[in-house]
Every structure is written in C-alpha cells, then in structure tokens.
C-alpha positions as CSV (number, residue, x, y, z in Angstrom):
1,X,125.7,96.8,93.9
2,X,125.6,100.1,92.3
3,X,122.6,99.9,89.9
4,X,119.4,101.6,90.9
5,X,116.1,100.8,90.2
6,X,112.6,102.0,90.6
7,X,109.6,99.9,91.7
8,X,106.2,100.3,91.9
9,X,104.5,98.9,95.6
10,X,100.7,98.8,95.7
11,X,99.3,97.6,99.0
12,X,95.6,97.0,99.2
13,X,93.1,96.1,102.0
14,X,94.8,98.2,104.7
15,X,93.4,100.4,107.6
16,X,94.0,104.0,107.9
17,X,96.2,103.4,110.8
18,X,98.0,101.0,109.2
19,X,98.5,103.0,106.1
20,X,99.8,106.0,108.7
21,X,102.5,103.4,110.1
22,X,103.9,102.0,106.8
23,X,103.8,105.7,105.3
24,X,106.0,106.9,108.4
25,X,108.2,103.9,108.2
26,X,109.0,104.8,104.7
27,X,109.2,108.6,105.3
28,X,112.0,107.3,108.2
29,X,113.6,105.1,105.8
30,X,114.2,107.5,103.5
31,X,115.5,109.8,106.0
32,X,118.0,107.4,107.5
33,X,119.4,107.5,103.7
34,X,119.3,111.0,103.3
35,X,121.1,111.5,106.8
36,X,123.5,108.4,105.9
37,X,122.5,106.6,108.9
38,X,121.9,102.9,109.7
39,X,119.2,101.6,112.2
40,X,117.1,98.6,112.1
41,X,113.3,99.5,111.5
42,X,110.3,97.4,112.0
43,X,106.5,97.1,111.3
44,X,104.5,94.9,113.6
45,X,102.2,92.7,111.1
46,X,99.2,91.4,113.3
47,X,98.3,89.1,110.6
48,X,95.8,87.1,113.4
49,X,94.7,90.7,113.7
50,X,93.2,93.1,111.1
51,X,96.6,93.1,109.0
52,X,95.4,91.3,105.7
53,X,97.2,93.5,103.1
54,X,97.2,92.7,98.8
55,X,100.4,93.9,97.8
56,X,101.7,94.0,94.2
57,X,105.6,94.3,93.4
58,X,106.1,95.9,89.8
59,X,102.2,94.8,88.9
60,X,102.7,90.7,90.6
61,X,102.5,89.4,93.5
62,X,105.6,89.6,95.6
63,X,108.0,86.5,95.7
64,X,110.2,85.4,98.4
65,X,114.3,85.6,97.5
66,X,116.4,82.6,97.1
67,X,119.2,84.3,98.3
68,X,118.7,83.9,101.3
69,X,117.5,80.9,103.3
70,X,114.7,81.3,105.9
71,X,117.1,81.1,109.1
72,X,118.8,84.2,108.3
73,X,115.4,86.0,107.7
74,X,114.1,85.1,111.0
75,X,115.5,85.9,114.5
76,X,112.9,84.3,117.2
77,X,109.6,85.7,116.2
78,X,111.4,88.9,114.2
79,X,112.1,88.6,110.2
80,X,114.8,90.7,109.4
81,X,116.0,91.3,106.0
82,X,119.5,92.3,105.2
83,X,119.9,94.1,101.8
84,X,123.7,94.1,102.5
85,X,123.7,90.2,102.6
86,X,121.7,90.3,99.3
87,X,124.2,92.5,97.6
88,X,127.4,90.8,98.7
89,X,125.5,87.3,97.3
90,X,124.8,88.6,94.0
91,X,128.3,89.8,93.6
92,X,129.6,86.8,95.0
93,X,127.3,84.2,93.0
94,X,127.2,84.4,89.0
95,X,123.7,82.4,88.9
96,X,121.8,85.3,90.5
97,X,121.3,86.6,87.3
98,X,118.1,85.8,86.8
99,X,117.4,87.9,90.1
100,X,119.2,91.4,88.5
101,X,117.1,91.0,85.2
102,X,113.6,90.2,87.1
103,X,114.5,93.6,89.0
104,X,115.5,95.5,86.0
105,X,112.6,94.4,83.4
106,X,110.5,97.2,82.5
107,X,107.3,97.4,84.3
108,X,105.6,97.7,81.0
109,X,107.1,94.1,80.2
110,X,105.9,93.1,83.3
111,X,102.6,94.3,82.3
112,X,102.6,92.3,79.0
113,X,104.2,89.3,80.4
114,X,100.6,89.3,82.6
115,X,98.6,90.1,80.3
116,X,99.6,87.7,77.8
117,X,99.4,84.8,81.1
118,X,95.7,86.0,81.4
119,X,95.5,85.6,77.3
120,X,97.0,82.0,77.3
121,X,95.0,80.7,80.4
122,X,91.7,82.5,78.7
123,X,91.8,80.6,75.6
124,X,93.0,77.1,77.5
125,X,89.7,77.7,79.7
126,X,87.5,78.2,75.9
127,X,89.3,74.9,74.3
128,X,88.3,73.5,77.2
129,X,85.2,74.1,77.6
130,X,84.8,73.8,73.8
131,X,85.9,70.0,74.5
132,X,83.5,69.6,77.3
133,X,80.7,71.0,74.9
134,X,81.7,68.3,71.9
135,X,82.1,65.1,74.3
136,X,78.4,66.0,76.1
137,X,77.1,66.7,72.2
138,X,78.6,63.2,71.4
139,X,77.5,61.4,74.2
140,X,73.7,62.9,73.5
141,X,74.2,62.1,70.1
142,X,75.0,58.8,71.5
143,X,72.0,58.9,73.9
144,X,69.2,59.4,71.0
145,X,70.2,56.7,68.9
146,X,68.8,54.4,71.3
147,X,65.6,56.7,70.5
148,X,62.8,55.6,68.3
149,X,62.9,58.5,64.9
150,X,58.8,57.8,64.8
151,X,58.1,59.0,68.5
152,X,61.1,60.1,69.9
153,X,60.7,58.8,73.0
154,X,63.0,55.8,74.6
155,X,62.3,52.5,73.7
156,X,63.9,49.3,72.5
157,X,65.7,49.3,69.4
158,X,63.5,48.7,66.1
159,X,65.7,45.7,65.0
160,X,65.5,44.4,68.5
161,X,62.8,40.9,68.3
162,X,61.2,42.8,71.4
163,X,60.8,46.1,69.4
164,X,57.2,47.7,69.8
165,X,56.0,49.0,66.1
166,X,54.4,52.1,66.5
C-alpha cells in the first residue's frame, strides 16, 4: 500500500524502564527505515510481571485485526506481526475497506465519534434512572393508599368491616 498515515499512541501505566525499552525500540525501528533494512524486533511483555500498560490508538482502545487469524500472529510463545501480510490482504481482498477508512478517519472524528458514545450512553443512564425514579414514585403512591388520610399511619382500609374509626 502506498498511503501513509499518522497515528497518535498513548501508553499509560508504564515504568521508567519500560518506557526506556519501547522508546529505543521505536528509535531502532525507525532507523531500520531510514537505513532500508529489515530485522525482526521484539519487546518482552511480562504481563504476570509489572507490564500493565493503558494504551490508546488514535484516542480508543486498540483492536485486534481481522486480517489475520491468530495462528499466523503467534509462533510458540512469540506474536509476530507481519505488516507485509497485512498489505498484500488489503490489496488482495475488496471487503477490507472498512479497515483503510478506520485508519484514515481524522482523529478529530475519532474524537467526536467518542464523545458523542459518552453523550448517548449519558442520557440512556438519566432515562433510566428517570424510569426507576417514576416506578418507585408509583409503587409509593401505591403503598400509601393502603394508608389511613386521618393518621397516616398503616391500617386496614376504611371500607374494610374490620376498619378501626379514628
């Protein structure tokens, strides 16, 4: 594919050694490009260690690709992605599509496609709770008709032959 793109990476909740690693595995990336080389590079992820990162892809939590099933990610214990592979499937398949525009939607859209999520969810949770509020009213409403409007306190029914007059 010839198309370029920028993303934004964020990667929270990482120690400073970690941070170090992943900042010298990019800095070698980037000079395998600029040197035209190709190498297989790794980072060990101790995730039963202190490796616990947050990471956000263009503003959303990263997603695994459906281009590629799980078998030819992983070698034994080693994942191994192939951008190559990638490439050659998207030209090869047109339904991968919807893969190019995800990649190529402006962060900014990205941005309001969230924040509008947040919107929608926000008012759900309000209409719902604004339900919840009208069916406890009704069942109190409910609750103090069974109430004598003399002393407000429970007790039997005034037309009830067992009614106490007060």
């Amino acid at each position: 594919m010839s198309d370029t793109f920028n993303v934004t990476v964020k990667i929270c909740n990482i120690t400073l050694s970690q941070s170090i690693a992943l900042e010298d595995l990019f800095a070698t990336w980037q000079g395998l490009g600029g040197n035209g080389s190709s190498r297989w590079t790794s980072f060990y992820a101790d995730g039963d260690g202190n490796f616990h990162p947050k990471i956000f892809y263009n503003g959303n939590k990263p997603r695994n690709t459906k281009l590629m099933d799980i078998d030819s990610k992983w070698r034994g214990s080693e994942y191994r992605m192939d951008f190559d592979s990638i490439g050659w499937r998207l030209r090869n398949n047109p339904e991968t599509q919807k893969e190019i525009n995800y990649l190529k939607m402006n962060p900014f859209k990205i941005l309001y496609r969230t924040i509008r999520n947040w919107v929608i969810d926000y008012k759900a949770k309000i209409a719902r709770r604004k339900r919840w509020k009208q069916a406890e009213q009704a069942q109190k409403k409910n609750q103090t008709t069974n109430m004598c409007e003399t002393c407000q306190n429970t007790c039997e029914k005034k037309d009830s032959p067992n009614a106490e007059k007060t």
